[in-house]
C-alpha positions, 0 to 999 in steps of 0.5 A, spaced: 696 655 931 689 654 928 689 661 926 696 660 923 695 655 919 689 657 917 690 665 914 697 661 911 692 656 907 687 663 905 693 666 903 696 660 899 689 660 896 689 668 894 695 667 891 692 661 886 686 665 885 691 670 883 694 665 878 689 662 875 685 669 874 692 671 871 693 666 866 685 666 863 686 673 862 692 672 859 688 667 855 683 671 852 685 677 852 693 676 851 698 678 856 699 684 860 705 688 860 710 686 866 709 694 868 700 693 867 700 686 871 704 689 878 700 695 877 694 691 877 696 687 883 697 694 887 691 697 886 688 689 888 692 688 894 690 695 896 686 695 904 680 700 902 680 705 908 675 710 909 678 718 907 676 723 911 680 729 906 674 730 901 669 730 907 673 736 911 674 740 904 667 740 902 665 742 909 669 747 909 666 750 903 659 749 905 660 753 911 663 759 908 658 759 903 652 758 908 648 765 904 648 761 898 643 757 893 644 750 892 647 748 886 653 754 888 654 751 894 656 744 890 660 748 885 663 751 890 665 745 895 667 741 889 671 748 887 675 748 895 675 740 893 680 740 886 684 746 888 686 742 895 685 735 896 692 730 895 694 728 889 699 723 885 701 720 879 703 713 880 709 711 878 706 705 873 701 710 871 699 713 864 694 716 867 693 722 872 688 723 876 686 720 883 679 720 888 681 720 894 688 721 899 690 712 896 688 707 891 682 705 893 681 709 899 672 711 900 672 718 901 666 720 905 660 725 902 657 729 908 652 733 904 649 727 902 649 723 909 652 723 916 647 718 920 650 711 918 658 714 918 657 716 925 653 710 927 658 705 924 663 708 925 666 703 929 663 697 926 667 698 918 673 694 920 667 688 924 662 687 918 661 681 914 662 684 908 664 690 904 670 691 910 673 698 910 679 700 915 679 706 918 684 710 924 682 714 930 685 720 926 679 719 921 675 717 926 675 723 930 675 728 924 669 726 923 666 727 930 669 734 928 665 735 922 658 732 923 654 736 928 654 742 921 651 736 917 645 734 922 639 735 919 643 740 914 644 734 908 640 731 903 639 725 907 635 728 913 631 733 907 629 727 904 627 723 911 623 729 913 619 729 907 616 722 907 609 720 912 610 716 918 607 710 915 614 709 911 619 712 916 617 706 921 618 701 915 625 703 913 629 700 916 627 693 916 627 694 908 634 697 909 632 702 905 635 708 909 641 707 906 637 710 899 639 716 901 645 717 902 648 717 893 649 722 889 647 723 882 649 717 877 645 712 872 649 716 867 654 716 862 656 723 859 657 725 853 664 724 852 664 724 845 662 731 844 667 733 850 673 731 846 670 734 840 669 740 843 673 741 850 671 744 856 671 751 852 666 749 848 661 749 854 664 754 857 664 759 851 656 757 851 655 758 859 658 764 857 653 767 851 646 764 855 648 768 861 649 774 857 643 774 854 639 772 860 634 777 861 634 779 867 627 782 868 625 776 867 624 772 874 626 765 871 633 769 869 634 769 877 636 761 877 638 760 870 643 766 872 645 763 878 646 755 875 651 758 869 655 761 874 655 755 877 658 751 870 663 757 869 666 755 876 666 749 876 669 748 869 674 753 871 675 748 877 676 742 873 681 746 869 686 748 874 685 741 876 688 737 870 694 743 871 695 741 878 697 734 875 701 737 869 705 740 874 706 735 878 707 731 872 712 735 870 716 736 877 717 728 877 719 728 870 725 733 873 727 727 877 726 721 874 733 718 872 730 713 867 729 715 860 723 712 857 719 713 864 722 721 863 719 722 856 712 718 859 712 723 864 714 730 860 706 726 856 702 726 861 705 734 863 703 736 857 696 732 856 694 734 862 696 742 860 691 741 855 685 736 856 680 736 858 678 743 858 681 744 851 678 738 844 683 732 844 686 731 838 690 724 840 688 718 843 692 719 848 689 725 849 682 723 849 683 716 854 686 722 859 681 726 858 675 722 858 678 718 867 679 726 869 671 728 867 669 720 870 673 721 875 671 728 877 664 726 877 666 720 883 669 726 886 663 731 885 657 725 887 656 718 890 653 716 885 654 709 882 653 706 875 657 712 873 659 709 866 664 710 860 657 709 855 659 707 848 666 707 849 668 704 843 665 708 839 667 715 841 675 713 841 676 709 835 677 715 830 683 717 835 684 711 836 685 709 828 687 716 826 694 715 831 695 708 829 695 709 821 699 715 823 704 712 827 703 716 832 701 710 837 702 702 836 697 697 839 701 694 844 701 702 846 694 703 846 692 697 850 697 697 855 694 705 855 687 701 856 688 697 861 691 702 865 685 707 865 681 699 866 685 698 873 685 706 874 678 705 874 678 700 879 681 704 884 675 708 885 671 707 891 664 707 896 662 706 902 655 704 903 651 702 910 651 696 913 644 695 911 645 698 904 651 692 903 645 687 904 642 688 896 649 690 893 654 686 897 662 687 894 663 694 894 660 694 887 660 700 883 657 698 876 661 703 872 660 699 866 663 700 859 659 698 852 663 694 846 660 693 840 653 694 837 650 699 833 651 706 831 645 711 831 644 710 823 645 702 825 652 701 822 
């Protein structure tokens, strides 16, 4: 009965929380609309689970591609990951593009670590903080796949580099969680991809690989890292056209009119970027989540920002808004929705590593206003 009262009190007070999060959002920076705000309580009341898809797909890569170096093995595994791992287009989204199998869902990344994974496997659901839910099937598919992974990913390469002296101390520090994240710290050059498009590096990829001089033994590498970059650009376009065709079956069913033509956009956007330049706002917002969101597919990495957005979106943005082509009430509902896709993606980290970084942070942060380089 205890209990009872209690969880009904903690529900009441989420719900307060909810309400006075609301109105002083509404209060600084207007009302969401009705569709944005019960997507926002969707993607908040979310039960973050731990997904096995992304771990099984890349396995299955790395596998079949034993012989080969490195950066292809990675070219590769992300390769068999877009053409197979599950997608959706929510039905309050303007967006397409998803992480994992759910919203909010922490996919595992097997090629950076197994150890903590397999350790606390039956302790996500125990911990103090940063809970993670998972079920026996995902359980046992990962039983399946980590003896490939044992003393074969970065983690234990790493671990095997250090003295002794340091391996002892580690654990009391818990550090050992350091070695378990991919690349991030970073934010990419979106402003020349929406100028120039995929095709852009693409087409470069292309003449330097041509023009290597394969006599030269420094030609060897670079021949193979721009094999590389063309398999994964071709990847992440036949990504977005996955969603352009499931955008485009879901416009075939929709009865409702306005939903209807959103989704027949998002068909055609995602045909377009980010392999081609953008030319809209609505182009250059769904290009910049699909490469954001590829980048938290590819790697584990966090502090995966969106940089001087402001800067790089605000020529589509006022061209369309003196054209007509976009209101403001449209562009910021478009924002809001690409803020809250963000907060969809998901990671999970060590019992130890939860420690210095508790609340399932992911930092991935935006900068407004400021200088540009010329200080303008």
């Amino acid at each position: 009965m205890i209990y009872i009262l209690l969880t009904n009190e903690i529900e009441m007070i989420i719900k307060l929380m909810k309400v006075v999060t609301y109105m002083e959002n509404k209060e600084h920076f207007g009302s969401l609309t009705e569709r944005m705000q019960a997507f926002r309580e969707e993607i908040l009341d979310e039960k973050p689970h731990i997904d096995a898809e992304r771990a099984i797909l890349v396995t299955e890569a790395y596998k079949a591609n034993q012989n080969q170096p490195s950066v292809m093995k990675r070219a590769l595994g992300l390769k068999n990951i877009l053409e197979k791992m599950s997608i959706y287009i929510e039905d309050k989204s303007l967006l397409a593009g998803n992480q994992a199998t759910k919203n909010c869902n922490a996919p595992i990344f097997p090629e950076y670590t197994m150890g903590f994974v397999m350790k606390e496997l039956d302790l996500f659901e125990k911990r103090d903080g940063d809970v993670f839910y998972i079920t026996e099937e995902t359980k046992q598919q990962l039983r399946d796949i980590a003896p490939f992974w044992e003393n074969n990913c970065l983690h234990d390469r790493g671990m095997a580099l250090l003295p002794d002296e340091v391996l002892d101390v580690l654990p009391s520090l818990g550090m050992e969680g350091k070695l378990n994240a991919g690349d991030a710290h970073l934010a990419a050059n979106y402003e020349r991809l929406l100028k120039e498009g995929l095709i852009g590096y693409e087409n470069r990829a292309r003449d330097y690989k041509e023009n290597l001089d394969l006599t030269d033994p420094e030609s060897i590498d670079k021949n193979i890292f721009y094999k590389a970059v063309l398999i994964v650009i071709e990847a992440v376009r036949h990504f977005a056209l996955r969603y352009s065709k499931l955008a485009a079956e879901l416009a075939a069913k929709e009865t409702d009119s306005k939903r209807k033509a959103e989704l027949e956009e998002i068909s055609r956007i995602c045909e377009k970027v980010p392999y081609y330049p953008a030319d809209s706002f609505r182009e250059a917002v769904q290009a910049v989540w699909f490469i954001h969101v590829i980048l938290q597919i590819e790697s584990n990495g966090h502090s995966l920002s969106y940089g001087r957005f402001d800067q790089f979106m605000y020529p589509y943005y006022i061209k369309d808004i003196q054209s007509g082509k976009i209101t403001k009430d449209e562009a910021l509902e478009l924002l809001t929705c690409l803020w809250i896709k963000t907060l969809t993606v998901q990671k999970i980290r060590s019992q130890s590593h939860t420690l210095s970084s508790a609340g399932s942070p992911m930092y991935q942060n935006v900068t407004v206003g400021g200088q540009t380089v010329d200080k303008k």
